[in-house]
VEXBAVEX-969014 format. One record per residue: residue number from 1; residue in one letter; x, y, z of N, C-alpha, C in turn. Coordinates in steps of 0.2 Angstrom, whole numbers. Last residue first. Example, Ala and Ser with C-alpha at 12.3 -4.5 7.8 and 13.67 -1.06 7.14 Angstrom:
2
+------+------+-------+-------+-------+-------+-------+-------+-------+-------+-------+
! resi ! resn !   n.X !   n.Y !   n.Z !  ca.X !  ca.Y !  ca.Z !   c.X !   c.Y !   c.Z !
+------+------+-------+-------+-------+-------+-------+-------+-------+-------+-------+
!    2 !    S !    64 !   -11 !    35 !    68 !    -5 !    36 !    64 !     0 !    39 !
!    1 !    A !    66 !   -28 !    39 !    62 !   -22 !    39 !    66 !   -16 !    39 !
+------+------+-------+-------+-------+-------+-------+-------+-------+-------+-------+
This chain:
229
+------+------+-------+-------+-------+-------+-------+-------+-------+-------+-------+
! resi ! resn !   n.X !   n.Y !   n.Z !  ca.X !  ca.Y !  ca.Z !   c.X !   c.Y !   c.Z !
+------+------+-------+-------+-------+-------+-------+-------+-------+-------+-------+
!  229 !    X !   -51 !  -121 !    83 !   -56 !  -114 !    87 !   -63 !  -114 !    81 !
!  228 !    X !   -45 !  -133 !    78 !   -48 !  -131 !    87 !   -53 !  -125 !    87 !
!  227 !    X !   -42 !  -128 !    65 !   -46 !  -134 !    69 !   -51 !  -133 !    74 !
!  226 !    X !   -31 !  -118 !    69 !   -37 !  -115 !    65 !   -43 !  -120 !    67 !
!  225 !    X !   -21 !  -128 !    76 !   -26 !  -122 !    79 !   -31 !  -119 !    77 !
!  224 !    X !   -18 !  -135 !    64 !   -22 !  -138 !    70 !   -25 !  -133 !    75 !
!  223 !    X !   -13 !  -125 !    57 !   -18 !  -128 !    54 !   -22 !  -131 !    62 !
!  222 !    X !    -7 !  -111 !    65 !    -5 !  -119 !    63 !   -12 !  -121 !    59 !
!  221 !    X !    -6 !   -94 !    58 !    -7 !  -101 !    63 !    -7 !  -105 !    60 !
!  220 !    X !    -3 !   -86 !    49 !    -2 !   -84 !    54 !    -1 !   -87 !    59 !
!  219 !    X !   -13 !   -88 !    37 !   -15 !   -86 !    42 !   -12 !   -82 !    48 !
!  218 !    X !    -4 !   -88 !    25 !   -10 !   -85 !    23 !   -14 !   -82 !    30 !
!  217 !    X !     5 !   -96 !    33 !     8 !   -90 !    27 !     1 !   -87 !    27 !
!  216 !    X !     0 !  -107 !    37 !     4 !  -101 !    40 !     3 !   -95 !    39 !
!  215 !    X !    -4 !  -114 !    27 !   -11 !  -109 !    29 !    -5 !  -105 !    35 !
!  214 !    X !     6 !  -117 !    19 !     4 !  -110 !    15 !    -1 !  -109 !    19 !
!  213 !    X !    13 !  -126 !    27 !    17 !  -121 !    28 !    12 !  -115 !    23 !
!  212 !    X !     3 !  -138 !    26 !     5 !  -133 !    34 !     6 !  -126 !    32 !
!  211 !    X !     3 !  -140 !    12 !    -2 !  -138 !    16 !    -1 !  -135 !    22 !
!  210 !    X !    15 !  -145 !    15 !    16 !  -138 !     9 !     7 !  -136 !    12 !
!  209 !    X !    16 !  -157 !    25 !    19 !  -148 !    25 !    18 !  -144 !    21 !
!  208 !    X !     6 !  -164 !    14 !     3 !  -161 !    23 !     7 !  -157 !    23 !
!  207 !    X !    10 !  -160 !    -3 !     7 !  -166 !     4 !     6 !  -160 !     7 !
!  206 !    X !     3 !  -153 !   -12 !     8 !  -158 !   -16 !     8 !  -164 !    -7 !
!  205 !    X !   -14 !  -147 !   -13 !    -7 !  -147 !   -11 !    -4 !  -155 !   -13 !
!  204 !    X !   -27 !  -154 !   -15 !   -21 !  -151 !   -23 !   -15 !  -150 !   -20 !
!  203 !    X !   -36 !  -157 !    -7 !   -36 !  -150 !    -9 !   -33 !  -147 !   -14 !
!  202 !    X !   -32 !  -170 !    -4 !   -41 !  -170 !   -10 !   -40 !  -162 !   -11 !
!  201 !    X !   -19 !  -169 !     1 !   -20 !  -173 !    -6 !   -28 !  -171 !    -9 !
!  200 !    X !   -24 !  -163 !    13 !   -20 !  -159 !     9 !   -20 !  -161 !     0 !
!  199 !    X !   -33 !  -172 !    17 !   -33 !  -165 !    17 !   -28 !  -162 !    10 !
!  198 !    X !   -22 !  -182 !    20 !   -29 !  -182 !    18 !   -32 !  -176 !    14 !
!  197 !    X !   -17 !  -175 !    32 !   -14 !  -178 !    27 !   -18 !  -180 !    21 !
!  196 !    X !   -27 !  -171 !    40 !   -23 !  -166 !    38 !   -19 !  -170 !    33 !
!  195 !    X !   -41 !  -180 !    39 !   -35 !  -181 !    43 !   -31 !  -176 !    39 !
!  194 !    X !   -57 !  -176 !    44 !   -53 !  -178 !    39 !   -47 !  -176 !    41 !
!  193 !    X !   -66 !  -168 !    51 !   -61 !  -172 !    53 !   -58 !  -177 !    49 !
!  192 !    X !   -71 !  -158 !    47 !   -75 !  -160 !    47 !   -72 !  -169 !    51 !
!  191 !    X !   -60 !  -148 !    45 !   -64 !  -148 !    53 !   -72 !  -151 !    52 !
!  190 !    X !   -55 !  -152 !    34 !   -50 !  -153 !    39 !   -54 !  -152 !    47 !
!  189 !    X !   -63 !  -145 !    25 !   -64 !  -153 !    24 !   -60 !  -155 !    31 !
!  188 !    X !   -61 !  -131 !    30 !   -70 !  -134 !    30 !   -69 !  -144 !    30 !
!  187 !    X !   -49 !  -128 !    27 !   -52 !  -129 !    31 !   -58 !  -131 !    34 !
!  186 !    X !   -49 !  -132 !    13 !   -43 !  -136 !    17 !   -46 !  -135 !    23 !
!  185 !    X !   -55 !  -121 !     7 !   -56 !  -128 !     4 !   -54 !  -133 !    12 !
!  184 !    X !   -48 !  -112 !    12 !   -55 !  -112 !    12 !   -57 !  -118 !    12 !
!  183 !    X !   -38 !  -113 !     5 !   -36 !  -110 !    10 !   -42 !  -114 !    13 !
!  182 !    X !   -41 !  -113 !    -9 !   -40 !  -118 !    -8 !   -39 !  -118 !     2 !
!  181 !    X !   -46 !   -99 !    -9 !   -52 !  -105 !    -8 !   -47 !  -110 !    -8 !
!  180 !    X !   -33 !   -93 !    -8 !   -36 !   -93 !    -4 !   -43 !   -98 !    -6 !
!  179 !    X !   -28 !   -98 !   -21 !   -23 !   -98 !   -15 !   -29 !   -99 !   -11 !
!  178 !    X !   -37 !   -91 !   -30 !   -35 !  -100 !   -30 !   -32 !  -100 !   -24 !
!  177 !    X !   -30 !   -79 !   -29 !   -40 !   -79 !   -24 !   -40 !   -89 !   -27 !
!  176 !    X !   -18 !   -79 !   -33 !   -20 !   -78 !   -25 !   -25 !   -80 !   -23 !
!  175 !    X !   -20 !   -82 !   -45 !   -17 !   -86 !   -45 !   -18 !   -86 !   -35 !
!  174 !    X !   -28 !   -71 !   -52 !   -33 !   -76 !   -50 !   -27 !   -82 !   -46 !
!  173 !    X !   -23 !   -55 !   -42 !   -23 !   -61 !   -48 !   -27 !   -68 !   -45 !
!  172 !    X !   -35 !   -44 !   -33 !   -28 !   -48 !   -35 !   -30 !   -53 !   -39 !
!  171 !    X !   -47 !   -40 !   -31 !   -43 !   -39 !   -28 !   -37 !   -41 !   -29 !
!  170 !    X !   -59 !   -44 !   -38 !   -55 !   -48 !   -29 !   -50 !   -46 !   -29 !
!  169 !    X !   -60 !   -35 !   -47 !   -66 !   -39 !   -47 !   -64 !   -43 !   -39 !
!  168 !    X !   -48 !   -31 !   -53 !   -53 !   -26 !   -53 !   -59 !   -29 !   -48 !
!  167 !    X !   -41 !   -43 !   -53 !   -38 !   -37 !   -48 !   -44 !   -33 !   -50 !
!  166 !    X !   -47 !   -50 !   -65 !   -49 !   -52 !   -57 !   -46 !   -45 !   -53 !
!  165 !    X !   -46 !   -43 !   -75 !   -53 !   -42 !   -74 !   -54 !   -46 !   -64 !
!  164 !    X !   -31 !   -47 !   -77 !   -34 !   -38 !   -77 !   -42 !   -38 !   -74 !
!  163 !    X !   -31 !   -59 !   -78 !   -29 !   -56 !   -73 !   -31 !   -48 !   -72 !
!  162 !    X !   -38 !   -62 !   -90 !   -42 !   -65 !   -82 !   -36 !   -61 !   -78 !
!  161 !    X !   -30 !   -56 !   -99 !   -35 !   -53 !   -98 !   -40 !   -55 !   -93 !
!  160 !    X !   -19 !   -65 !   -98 !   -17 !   -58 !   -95 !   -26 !   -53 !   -94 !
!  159 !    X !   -24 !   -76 !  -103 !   -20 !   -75 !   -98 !   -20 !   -69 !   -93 !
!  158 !    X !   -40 !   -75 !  -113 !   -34 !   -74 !  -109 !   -30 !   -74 !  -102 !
!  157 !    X !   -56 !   -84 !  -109 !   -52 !   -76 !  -108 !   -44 !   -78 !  -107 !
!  156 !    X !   -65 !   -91 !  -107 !   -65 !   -88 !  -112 !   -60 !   -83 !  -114 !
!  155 !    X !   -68 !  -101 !   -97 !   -73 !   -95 !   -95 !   -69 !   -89 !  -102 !
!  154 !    X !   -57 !  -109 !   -97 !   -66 !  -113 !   -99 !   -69 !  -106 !   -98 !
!  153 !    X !   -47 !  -105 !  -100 !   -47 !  -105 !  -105 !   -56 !  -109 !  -106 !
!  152 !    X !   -45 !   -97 !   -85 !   -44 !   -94 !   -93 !   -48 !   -97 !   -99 !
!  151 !    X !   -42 !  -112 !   -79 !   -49 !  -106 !   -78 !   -50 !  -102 !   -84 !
!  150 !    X !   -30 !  -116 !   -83 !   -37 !  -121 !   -85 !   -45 !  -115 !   -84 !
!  149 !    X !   -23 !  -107 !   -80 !   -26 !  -108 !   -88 !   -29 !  -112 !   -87 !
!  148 !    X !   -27 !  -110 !   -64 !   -28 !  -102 !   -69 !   -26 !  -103 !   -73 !
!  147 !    X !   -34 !  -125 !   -63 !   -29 !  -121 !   -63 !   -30 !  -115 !   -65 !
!  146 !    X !   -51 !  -131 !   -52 !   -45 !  -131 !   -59 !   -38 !  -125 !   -57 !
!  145 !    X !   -55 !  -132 !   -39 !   -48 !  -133 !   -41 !   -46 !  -134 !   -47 !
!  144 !    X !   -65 !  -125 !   -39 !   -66 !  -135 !   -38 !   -61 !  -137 !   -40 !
!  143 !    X !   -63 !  -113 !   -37 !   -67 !  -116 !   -32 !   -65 !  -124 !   -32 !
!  142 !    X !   -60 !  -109 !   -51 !   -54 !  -110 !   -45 !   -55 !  -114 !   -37 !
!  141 !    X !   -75 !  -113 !   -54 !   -68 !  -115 !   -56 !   -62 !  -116 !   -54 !
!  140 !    X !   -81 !  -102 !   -48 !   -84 !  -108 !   -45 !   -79 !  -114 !   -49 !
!  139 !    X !   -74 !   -87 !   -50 !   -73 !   -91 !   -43 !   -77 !   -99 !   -42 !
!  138 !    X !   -77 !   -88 !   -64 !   -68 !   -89 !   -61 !   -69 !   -91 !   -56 !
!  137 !    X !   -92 !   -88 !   -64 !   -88 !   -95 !   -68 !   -81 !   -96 !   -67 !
!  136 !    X !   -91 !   -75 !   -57 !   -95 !   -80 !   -56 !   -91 !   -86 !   -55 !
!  135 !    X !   -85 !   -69 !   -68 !   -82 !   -69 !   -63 !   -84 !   -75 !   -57 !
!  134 !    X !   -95 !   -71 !   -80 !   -89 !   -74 !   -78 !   -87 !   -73 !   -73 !
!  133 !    X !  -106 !   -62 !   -76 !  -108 !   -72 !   -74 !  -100 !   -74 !   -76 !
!  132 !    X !  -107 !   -50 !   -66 !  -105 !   -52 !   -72 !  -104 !   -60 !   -70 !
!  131 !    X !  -123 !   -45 !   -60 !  -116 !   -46 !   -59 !  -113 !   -49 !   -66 !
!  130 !    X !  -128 !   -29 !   -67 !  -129 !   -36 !   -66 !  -123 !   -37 !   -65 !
!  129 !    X !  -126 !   -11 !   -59 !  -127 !   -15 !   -66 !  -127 !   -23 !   -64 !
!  128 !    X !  -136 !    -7 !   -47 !  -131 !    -7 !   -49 !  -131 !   -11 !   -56 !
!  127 !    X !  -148 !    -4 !   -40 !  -148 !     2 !   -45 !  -138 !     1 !   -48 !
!  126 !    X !  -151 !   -14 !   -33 !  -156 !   -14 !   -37 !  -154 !    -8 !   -44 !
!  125 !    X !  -140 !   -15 !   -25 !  -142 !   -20 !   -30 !  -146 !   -18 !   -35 !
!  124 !    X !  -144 !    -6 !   -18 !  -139 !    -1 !   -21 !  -138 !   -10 !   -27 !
!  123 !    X !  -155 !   -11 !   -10 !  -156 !    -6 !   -14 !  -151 !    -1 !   -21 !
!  122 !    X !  -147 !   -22 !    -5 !  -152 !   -24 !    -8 !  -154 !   -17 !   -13 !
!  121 !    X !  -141 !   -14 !     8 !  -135 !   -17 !     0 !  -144 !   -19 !    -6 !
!  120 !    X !  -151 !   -10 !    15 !  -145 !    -3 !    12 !  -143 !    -7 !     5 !
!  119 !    X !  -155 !   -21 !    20 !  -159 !   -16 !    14 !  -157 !   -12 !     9 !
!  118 !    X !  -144 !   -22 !    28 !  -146 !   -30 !    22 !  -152 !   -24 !    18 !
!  117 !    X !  -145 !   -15 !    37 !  -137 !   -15 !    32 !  -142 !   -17 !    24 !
!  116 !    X !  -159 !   -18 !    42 !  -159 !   -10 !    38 !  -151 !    -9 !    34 !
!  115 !    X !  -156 !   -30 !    47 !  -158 !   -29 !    41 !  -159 !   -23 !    37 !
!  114 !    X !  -147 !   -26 !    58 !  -145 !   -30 !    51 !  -148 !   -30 !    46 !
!  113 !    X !  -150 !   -18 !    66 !  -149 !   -14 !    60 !  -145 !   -18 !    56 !
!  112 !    X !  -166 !   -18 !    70 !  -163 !   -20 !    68 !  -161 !   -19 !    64 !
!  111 !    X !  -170 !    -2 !    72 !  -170 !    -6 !    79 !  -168 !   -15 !    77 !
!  110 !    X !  -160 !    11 !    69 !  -165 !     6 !    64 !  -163 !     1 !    73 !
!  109 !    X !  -152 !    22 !    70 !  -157 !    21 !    76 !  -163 !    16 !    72 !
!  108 !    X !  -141 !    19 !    63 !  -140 !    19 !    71 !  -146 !    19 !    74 !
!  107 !    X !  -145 !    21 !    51 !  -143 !    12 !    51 !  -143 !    12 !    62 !
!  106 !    X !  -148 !    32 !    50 !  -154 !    28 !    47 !  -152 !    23 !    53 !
!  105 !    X !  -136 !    39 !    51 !  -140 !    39 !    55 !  -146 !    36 !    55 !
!  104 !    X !  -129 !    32 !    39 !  -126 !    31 !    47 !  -131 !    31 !    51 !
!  103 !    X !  -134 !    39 !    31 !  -136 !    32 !    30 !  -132 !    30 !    38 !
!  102 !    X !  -131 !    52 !    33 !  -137 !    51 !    34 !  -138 !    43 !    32 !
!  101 !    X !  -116 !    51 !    30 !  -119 !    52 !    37 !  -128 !    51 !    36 !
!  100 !    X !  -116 !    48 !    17 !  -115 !    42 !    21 !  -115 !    44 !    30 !
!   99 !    X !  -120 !    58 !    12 !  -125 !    53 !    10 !  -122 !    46 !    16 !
!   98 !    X !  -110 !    68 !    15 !  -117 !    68 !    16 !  -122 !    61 !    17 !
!   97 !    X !   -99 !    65 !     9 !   -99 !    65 !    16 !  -106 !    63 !    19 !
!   96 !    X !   -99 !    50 !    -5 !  -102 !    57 !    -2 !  -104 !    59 !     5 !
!   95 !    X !   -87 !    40 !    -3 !   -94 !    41 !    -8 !   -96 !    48 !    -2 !
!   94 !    X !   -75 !    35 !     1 !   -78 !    30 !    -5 !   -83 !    35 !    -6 !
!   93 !    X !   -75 !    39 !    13 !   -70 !    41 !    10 !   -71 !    39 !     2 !
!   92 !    X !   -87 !    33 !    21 !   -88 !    41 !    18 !   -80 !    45 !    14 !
!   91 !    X !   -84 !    21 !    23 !   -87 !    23 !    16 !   -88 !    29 !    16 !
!   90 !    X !   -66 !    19 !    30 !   -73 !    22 !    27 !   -77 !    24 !    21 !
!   89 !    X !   -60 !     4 !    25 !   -60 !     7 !    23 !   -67 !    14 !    24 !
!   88 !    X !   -47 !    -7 !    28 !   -54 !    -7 !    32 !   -53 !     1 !    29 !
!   87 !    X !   -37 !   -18 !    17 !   -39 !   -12 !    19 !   -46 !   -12 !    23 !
!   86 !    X !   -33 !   -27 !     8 !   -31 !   -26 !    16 !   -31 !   -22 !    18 !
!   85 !    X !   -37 !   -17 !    -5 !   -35 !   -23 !    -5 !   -31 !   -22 !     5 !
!   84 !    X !   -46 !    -9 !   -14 !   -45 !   -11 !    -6 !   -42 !   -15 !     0 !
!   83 !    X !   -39 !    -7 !   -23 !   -40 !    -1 !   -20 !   -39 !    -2 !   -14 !
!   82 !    X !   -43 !   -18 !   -31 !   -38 !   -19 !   -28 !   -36 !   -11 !   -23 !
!   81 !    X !   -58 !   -18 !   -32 !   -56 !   -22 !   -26 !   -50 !   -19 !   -23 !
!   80 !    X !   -63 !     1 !   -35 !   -60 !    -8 !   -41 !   -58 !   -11 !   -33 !
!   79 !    X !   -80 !     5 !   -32 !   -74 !     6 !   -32 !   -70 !    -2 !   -34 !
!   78 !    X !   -94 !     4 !   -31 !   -91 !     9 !   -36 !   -83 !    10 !   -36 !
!   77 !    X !  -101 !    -5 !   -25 !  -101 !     0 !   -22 !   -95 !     7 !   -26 !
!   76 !    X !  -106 !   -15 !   -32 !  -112 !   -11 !   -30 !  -109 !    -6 !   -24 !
!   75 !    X !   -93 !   -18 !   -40 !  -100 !   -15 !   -42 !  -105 !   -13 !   -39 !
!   74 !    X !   -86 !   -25 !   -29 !   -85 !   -16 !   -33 !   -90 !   -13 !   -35 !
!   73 !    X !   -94 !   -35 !   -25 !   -95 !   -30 !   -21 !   -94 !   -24 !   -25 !
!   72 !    X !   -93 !   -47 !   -31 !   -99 !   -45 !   -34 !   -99 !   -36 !   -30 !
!   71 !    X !   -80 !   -53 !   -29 !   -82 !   -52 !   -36 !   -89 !   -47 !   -36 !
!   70 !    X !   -87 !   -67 !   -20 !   -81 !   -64 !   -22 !   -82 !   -62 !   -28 !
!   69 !    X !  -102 !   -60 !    -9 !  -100 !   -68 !   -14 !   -93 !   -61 !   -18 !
!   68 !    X !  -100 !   -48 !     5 !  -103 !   -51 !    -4 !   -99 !   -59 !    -8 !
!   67 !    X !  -106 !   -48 !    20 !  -101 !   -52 !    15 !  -104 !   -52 !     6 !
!   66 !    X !  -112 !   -35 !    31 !  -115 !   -40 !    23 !  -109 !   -44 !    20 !
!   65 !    X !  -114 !   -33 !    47 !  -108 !   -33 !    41 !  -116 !   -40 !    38 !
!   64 !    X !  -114 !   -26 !    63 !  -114 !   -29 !    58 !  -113 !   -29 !    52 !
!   63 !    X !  -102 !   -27 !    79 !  -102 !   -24 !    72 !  -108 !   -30 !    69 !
!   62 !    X !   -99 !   -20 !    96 !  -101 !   -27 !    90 !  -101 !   -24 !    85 !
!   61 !    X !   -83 !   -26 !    95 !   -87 !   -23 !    91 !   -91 !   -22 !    96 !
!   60 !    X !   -64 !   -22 !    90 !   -71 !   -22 !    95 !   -76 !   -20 !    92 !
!   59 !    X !   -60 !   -27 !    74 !   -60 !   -21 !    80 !   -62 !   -23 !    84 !
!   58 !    X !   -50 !   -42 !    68 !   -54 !   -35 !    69 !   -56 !   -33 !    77 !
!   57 !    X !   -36 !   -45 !    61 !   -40 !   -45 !    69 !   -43 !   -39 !    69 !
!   56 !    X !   -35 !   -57 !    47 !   -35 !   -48 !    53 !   -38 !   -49 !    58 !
!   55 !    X !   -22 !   -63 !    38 !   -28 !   -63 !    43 !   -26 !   -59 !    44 !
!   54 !    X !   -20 !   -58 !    20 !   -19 !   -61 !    27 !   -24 !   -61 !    31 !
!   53 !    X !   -26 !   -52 !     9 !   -22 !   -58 !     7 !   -18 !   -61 !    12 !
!   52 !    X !   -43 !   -48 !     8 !   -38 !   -49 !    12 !   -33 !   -54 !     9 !
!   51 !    X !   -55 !   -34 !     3 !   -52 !   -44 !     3 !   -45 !   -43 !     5 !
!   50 !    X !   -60 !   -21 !    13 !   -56 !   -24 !     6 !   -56 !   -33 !     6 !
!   49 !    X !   -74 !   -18 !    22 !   -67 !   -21 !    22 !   -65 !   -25 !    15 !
!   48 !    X !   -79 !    -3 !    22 !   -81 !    -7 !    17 !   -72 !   -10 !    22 !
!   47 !    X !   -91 !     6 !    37 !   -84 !     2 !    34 !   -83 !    -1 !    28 !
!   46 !    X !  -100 !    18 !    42 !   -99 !    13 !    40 !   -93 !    12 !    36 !
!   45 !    X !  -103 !    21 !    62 !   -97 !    22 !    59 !  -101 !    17 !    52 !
!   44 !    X !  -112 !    21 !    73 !  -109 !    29 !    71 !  -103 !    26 !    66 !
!   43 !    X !  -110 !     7 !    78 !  -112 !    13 !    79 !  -110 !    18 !    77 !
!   42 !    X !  -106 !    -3 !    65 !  -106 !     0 !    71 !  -108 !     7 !    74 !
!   41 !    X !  -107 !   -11 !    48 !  -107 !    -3 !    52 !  -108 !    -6 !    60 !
!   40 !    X !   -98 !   -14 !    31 !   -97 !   -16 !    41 !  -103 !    -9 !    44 !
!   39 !    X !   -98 !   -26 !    21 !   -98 !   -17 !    23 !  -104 !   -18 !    28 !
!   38 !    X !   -83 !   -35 !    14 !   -89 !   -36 !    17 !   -90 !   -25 !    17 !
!   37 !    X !   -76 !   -48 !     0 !   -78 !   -39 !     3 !   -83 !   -39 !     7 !
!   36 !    X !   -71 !   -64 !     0 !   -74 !   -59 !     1 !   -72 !   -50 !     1 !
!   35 !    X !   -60 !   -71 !    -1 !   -59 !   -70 !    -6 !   -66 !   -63 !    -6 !
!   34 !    X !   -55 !   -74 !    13 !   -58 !   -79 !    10 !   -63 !   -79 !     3 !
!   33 !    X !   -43 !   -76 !    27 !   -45 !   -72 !    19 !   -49 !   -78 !    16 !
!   32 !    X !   -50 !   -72 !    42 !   -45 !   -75 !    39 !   -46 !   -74 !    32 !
!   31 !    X !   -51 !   -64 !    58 !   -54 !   -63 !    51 !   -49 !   -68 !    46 !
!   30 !    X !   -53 !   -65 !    76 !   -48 !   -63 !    68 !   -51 !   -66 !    62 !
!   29 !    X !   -62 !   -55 !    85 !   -61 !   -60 !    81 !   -55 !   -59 !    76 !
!   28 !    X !   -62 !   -44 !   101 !   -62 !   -44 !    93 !   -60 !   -51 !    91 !
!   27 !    X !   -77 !   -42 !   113 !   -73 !   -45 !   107 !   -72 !   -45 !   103 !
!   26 !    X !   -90 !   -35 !   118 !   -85 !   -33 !   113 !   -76 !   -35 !   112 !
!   25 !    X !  -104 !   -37 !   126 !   -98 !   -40 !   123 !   -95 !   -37 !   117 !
!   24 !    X !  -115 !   -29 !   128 !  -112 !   -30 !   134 !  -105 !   -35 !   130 !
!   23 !    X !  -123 !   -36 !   117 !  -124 !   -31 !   121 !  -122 !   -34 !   126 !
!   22 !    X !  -112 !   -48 !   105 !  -119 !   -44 !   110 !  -119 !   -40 !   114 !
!   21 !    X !  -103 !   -50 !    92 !  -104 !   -46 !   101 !  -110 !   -45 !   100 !
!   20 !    X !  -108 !   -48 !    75 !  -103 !   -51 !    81 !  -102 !   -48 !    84 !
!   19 !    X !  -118 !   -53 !    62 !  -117 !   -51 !    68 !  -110 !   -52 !    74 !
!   18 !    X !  -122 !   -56 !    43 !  -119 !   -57 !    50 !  -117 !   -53 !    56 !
!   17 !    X !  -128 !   -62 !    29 !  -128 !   -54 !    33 !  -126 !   -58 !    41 !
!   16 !    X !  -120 !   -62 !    13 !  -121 !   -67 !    20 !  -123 !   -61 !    27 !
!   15 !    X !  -124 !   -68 !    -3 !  -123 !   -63 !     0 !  -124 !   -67 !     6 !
!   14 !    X !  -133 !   -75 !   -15 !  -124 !   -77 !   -13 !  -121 !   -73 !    -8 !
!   13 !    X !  -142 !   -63 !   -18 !  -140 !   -69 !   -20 !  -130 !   -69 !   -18 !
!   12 !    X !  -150 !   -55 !    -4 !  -143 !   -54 !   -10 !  -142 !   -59 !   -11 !
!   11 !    X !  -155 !   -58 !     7 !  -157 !   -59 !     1 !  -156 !   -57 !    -7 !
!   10 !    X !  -142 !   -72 !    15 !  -146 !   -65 !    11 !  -150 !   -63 !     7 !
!    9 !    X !  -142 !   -82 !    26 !  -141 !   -80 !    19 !  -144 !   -74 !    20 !
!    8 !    X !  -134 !   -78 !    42 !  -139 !   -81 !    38 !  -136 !   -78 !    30 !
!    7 !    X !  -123 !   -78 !    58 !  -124 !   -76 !    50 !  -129 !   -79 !    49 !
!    6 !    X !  -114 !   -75 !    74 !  -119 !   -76 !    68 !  -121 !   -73 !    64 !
!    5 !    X !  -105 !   -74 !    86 !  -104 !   -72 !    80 !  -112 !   -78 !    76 !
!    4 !    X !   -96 !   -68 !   100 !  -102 !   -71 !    97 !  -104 !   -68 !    91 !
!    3 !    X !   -82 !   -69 !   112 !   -86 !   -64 !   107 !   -91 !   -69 !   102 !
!    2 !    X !   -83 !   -68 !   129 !   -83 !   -70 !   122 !   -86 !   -66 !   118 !
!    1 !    X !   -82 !   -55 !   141 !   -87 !   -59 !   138 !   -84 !   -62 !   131 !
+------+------+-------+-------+-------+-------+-------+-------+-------+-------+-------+
């Protein structure tokens, strides 16, 4: 059976809660970077997936999973990104044997346990500190292509001190999580049918190969396959 994947917003600002396999389908999907943390549960298991600096092939599922907007997840789950960095992660190796088998047990016989995830993260919102609005103003920056001193210096912060607070906050320097929205960027406007060459110019690449050869790099695949699928 194909694998089948849907998502909605969240009631988590900037949050995305999402499904993949149906009953009776288990499918793994590859995963590509895109600057998120997600926290995954499937039967009997929950997962914190790190941010990635490649694509993954994730497991059979079905699984559902919360995406955090980039930046917002160490804080509601207590740990620094780069910890997790390309990592699929038990959270009972993150947090309390006990507490994360009793939130297992809740999530397995909740009769929808997307929302009962979407609960779980809502409530650890509510007893987490605010998100911080720069981190925010890094990734909506690096979003619309400025540069990491251009980012540094419109959100206030040094060189060294935007790199120290992104590896805590995504997992890596701010020059990588540019890497990947641009990654991001390239996809969405290139499977709108906008011509790869095109593409690469409105996204900041120098031309079309340097755009080919970095979603390689970051994928694994050809740009026109990423398209297709």
């Amino acid at each position: 059976m194909s694998p089948t994947y849907a998502e909605r917003a969240s009631r988590l600002s900037g949050a995305v809660v999402w499904t993949q396999g149906a009953e009776g389908g288990d499918d793994a999907v590859t995963v590509l970077p895109d600057g998120c943390m997600d926290l995954l549960w499937s039967e009997g298991r929950l997962l914190v997936a790190g941010p990635d600096t490649r694509a993954y092939r994730s497991a059979q599922g079905p699984w559902v999973g919360v995406r955090f907007f980039p930046g917002t997840a160490p804080g509601l789950l207590g740990v620094p990104a780069y910890e997790l960095r390309d990592r699929r992660v038990e959270l009972g190796d993150l947090w309390s044997g006990a507490e994360v088998r009793r939130l297992i047990e809740r999530l397995d016989a909740a009769v929808d346990p997307a929302a009962a995830l979407e609960d779980l993260v809502l409530r650890l919102a509510a007893d987490a500190p605010p998100s911080d609005p720069v981190l925010r103003a890094v990734v909506a920056s690096l979003a619309a292509g400025r540069s990491v001193s251009a980012t540094a210096e419109f959100v206030g912060l040094s060189a060294r001190q935007l790199h120290r607070r992104a590896l805590g906050a995504f997992g890596y320097g701010p020059k990588t999580l540019a890497r990947i929205l641009r990654l991001q960027r390239a996809l969405a406007l290139a499977r709108t049918g906008v011509s790869f060459a095109e593409t690469a110019v409105l996204v900041g690449f120098a031309d079309q190969a340097h755009l080919a050869r970095d979603v390689r790099a970051l994928t694994g695949q050809s740009l026109s396959r990423l398209v297709r699928s």
